[in-house]
C-alpha positions as CSV (number, residue, x, y, z in Angstrom):
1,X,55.8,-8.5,-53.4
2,X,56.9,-5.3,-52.6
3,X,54.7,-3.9,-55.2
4,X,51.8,-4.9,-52.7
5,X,53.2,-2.7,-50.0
6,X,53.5,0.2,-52.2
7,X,50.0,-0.5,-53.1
8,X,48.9,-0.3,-50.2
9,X,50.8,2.4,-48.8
10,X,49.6,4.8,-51.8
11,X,46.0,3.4,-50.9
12,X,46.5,4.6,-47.4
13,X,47.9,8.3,-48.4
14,X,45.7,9.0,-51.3
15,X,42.5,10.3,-49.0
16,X,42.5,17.9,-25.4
17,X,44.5,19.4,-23.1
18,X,42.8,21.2,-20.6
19,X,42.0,24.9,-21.6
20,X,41.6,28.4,-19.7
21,X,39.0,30.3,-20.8
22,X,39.5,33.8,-20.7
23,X,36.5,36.1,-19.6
24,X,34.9,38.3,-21.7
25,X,37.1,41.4,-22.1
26,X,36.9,44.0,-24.9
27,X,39.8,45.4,-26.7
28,X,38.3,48.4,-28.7
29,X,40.7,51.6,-31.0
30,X,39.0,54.9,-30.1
31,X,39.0,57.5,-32.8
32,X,37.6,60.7,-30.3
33,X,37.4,64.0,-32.8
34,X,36.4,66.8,-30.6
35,X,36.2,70.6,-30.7
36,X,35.6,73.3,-28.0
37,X,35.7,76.4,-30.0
38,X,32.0,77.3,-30.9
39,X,30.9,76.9,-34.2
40,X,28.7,79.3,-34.7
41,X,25.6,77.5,-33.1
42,X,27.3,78.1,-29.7
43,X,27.2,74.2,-29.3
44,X,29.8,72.0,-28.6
45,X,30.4,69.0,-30.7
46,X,29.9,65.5,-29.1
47,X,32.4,63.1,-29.3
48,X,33.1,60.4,-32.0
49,X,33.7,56.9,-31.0
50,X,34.6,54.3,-33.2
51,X,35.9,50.8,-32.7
52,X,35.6,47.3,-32.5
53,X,34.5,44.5,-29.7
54,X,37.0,41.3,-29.3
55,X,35.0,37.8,-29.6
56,X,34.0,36.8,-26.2
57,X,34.6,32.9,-25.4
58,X,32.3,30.9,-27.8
59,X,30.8,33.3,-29.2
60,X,31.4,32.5,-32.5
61,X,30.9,28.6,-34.0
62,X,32.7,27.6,-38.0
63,X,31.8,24.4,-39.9
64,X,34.3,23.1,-42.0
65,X,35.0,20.7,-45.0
66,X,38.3,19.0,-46.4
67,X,40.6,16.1,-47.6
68,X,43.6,14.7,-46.5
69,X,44.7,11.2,-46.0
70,X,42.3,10.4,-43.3
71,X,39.6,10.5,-45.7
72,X,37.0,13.4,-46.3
73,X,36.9,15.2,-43.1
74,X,34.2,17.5,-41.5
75,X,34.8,20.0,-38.7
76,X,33.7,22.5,-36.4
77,X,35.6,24.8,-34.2
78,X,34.5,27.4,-32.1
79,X,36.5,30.4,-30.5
80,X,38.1,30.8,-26.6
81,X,40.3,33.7,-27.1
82,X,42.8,35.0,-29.8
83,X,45.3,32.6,-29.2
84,X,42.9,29.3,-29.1
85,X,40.5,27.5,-30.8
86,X,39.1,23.8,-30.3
87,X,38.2,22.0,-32.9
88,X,36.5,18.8,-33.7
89,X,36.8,16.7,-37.0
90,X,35.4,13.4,-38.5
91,X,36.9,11.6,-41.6
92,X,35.7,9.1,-43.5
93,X,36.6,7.4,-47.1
94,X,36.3,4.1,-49.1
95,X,38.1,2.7,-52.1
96,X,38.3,-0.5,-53.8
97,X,40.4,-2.2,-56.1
98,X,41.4,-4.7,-58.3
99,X,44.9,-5.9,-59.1
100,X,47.7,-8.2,-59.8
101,X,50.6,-9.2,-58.5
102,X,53.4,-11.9,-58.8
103,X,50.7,-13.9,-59.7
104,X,47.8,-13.0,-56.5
105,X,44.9,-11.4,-57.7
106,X,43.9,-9.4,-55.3
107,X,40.6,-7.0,-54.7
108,X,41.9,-4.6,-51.8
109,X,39.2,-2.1,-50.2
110,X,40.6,0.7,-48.2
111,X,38.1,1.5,-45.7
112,X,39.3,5.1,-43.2
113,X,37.2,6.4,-40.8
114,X,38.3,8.2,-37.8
115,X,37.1,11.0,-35.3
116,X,39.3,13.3,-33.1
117,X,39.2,16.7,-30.9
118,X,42.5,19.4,-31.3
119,X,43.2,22.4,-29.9
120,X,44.8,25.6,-32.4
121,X,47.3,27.2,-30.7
122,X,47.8,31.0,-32.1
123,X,51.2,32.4,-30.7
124,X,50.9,35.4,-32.9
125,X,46.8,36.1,-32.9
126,X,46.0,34.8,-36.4
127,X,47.5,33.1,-39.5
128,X,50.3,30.9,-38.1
129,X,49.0,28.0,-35.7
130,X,50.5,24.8,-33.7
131,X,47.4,22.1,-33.3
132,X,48.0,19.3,-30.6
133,X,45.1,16.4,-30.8
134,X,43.4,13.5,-30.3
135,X,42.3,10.7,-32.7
136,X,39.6,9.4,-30.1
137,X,38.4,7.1,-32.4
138,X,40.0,5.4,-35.2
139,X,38.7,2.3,-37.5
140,X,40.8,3.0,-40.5
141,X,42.2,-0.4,-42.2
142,X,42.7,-2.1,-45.6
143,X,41.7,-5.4,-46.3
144,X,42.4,-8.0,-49.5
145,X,41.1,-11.2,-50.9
146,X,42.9,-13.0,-53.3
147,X,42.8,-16.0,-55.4
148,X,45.0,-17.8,-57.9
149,X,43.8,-19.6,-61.0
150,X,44.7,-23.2,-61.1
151,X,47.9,-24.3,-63.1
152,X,49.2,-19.9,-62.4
153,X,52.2,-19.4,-60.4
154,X,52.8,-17.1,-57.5
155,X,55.8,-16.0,-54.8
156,X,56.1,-15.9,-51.4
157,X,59.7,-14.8,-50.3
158,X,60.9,-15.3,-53.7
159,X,59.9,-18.8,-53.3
160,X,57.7,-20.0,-56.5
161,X,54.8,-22.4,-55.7
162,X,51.8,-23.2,-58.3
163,X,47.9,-23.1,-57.2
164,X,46.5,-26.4,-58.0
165,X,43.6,-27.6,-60.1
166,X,39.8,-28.1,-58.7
167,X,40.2,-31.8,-58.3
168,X,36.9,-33.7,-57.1
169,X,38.8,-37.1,-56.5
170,X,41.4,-35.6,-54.4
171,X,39.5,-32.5,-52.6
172,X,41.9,-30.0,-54.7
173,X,41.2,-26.8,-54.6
174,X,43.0,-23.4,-56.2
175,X,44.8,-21.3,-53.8
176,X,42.9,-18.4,-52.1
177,X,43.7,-16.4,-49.2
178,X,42.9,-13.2,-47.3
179,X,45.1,-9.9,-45.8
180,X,44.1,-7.5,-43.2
181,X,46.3,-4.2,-42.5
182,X,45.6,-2.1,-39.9
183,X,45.3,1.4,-39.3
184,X,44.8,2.0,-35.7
185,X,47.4,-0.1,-33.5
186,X,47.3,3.0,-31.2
187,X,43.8,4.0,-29.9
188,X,43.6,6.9,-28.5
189,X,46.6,8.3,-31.6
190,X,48.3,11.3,-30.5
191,X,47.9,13.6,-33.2
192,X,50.6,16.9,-33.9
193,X,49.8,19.3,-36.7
194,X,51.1,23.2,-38.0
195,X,49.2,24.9,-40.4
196,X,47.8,28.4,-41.8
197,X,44.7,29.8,-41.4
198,X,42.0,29.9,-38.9
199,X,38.6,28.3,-38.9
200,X,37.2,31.6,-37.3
201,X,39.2,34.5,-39.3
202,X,40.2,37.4,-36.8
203,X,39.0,39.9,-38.9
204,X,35.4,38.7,-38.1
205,X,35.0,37.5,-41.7
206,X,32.8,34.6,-42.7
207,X,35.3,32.4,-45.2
208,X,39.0,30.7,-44.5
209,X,41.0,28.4,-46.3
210,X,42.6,26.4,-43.5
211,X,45.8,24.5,-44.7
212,X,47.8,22.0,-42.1
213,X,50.8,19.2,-41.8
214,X,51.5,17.3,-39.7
215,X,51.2,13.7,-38.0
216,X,49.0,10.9,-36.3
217,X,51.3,8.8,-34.2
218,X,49.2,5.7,-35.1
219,X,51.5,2.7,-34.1
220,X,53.1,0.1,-36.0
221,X,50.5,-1.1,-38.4
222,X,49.3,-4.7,-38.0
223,X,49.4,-7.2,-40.5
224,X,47.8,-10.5,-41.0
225,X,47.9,-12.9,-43.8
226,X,45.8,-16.2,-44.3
227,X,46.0,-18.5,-47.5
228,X,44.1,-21.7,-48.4
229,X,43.4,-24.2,-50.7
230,X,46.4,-26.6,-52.1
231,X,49.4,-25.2,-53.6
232,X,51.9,-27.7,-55.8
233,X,55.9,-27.1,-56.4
234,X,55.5,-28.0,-60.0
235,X,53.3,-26.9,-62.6
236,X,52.8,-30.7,-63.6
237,X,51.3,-30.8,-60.4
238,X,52.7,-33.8,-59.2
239,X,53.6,-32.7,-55.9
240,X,50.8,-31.1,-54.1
241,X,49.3,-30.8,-50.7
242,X,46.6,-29.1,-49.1
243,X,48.4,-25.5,-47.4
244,X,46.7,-26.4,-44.1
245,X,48.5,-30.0,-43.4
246,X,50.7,-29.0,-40.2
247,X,52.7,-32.2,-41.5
248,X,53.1,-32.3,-45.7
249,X,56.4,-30.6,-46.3
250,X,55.2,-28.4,-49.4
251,X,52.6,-26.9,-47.0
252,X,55.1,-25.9,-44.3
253,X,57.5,-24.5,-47.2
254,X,54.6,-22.2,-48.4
255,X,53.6,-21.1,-44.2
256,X,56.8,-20.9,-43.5
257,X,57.4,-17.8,-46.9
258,X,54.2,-16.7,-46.0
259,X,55.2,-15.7,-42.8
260,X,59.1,-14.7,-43.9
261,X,56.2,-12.5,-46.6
262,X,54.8,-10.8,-44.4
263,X,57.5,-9.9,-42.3
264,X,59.4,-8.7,-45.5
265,X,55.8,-6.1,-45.8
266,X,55.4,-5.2,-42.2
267,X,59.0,-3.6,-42.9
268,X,58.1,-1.7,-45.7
269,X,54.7,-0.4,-44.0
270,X,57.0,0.4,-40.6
271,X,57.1,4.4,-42.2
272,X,53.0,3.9,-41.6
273,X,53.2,4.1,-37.7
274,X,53.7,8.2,-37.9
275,X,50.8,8.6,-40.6
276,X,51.1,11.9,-42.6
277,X,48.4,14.7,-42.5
278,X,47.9,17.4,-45.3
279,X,44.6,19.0,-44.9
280,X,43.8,21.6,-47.0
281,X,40.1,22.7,-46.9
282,X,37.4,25.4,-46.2
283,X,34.8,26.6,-43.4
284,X,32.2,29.4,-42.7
285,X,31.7,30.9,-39.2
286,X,29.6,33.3,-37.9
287,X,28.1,34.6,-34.7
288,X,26.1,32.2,-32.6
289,X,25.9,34.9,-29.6
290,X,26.0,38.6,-28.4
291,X,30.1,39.6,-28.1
């Protein structure tokens, strides 16, 4: 079954602090060509100033767009000074899909959606950035159904059992069940991302390619597991029992590897709790005020 975990896991990766705000202050490079000898008007030239005004705090607003594992995100960011920027981001994705496994066919939907605030820190003005964050919200999970064919086999902790027959007589029905994993044990998720690139380019230019790694410390996923229906040992189907009976011995065998199951994929989805970020994606700013 650990073919289900990896499943799932590929499923899952394939899609503030409080701030100072600096006052307005300009920074500006003064090119001053003057000349006091008289040019032959008997006037004397006037200087020449040329330069260029800093941002002022939220001046300047981006909107952004991009994938990573928390789905298709949005943003927008606007400026403080050169070494900040806050930013807010949405996600959201959906994928379904149908598959097979020791016997389970399952049809898993990965469902992520999730909203959060970070701050850019720019130690060096531009380029190079540190973003600590906050998944504020967070609904990302992945859910399964499953259902075995009467007479088919399936495992649970290596343990075979056989899904029984639609029997009117009896009750008998084939084995079905349900799985929930999620994505959001931790609410708020302390997010912790580096990356290249800012939303708002220094150079008061329009377009930037942002591109960031990092990690939302999301918590120990939670898993839950349900079956139903009657499950036999043999393939005869001469020893069967309805899964639910707290008392038949072949239905405490199959709760008892169901739980020792999912134990075995709660393990192998442990690696889930610090869930990775790649972001690579690209925004437009511009001016929304007077510097």
């Amino acid at each position: 079954m650990n073919r289900v975990a990896l499943l799932l896991t590929l499923m899952c990766t394939i899609a503030p602090t409080g701030l100072f705000a600096q006052s307005d202050t300009s920074s500006s490079s003064m090119a001053i060509a003057e000349t006091n000898a008289d040019d032959g008007t008997g006037e004397v030239r006037t200087p020449i100033i040329s330069g260029a005004v800093a941002a002022g705090p939220f001046s300047r607003l981006a909107f952004g767009a991009g994938v990573s594992p928390l789905g298709v995100g949005l943003q927008v960011a606007t400026n403080i000074n050169e070494h900040f920027t806050v930013r807010a981001t949405g996600n959201t994705f959906m994928y379904s899909r149908n598959f097979n496994t020791n016997g389970l066919n399952l049809n898993a939907n990965l469902n992520l959606a999730s909203a959060g605030v970070a701050l850019d820190v720019y130690p060096f003005h531009s380029g190079f950035r540190i973003s600590p964050g906050v998944l504020i919200y967070n609904t990302s999970q992945v859910t399964a159904s499953d259902n075995v064919a009467g007479g088919t086999s399936f495992t649970l902790n290596d343990q075979t059992f056989y899904s029984a027959n639609a029997n009117a007589t009896t009750g008998a029905t084939p084995v079905f069940g349900n799985a929930r994993l999620g994505l959001n044990a931790t609410k708020p998720a302390f997010t912790i991302t580096t990356g290249w690139g800012n939303m708002i380019p220094r150079n008061d230019g329009h377009w930037s390619f942002p591109f960031e790694i990092g990690v939302a410390l999301i918590g120990a996923p939670p898993l839950t597991a349900n079956l139903g229906g009657w499950a036999c040992y043999d393939q005869a189907q001469t020893e069967c029992t309805n899964i639910a009976s707290t008392t038949d011995p072949i239905a405490i065998a199959v709760q008892s590897d169901l739980k020792a199951q999912i134990a075995t994929w709660k393990n192998d989805l442990d690696p889930l709790k610090t869930y990775p970020i790649v972001s690579i994606g690209v925004a437009y700013s511009f001016h929304v005020r007077g510097q």
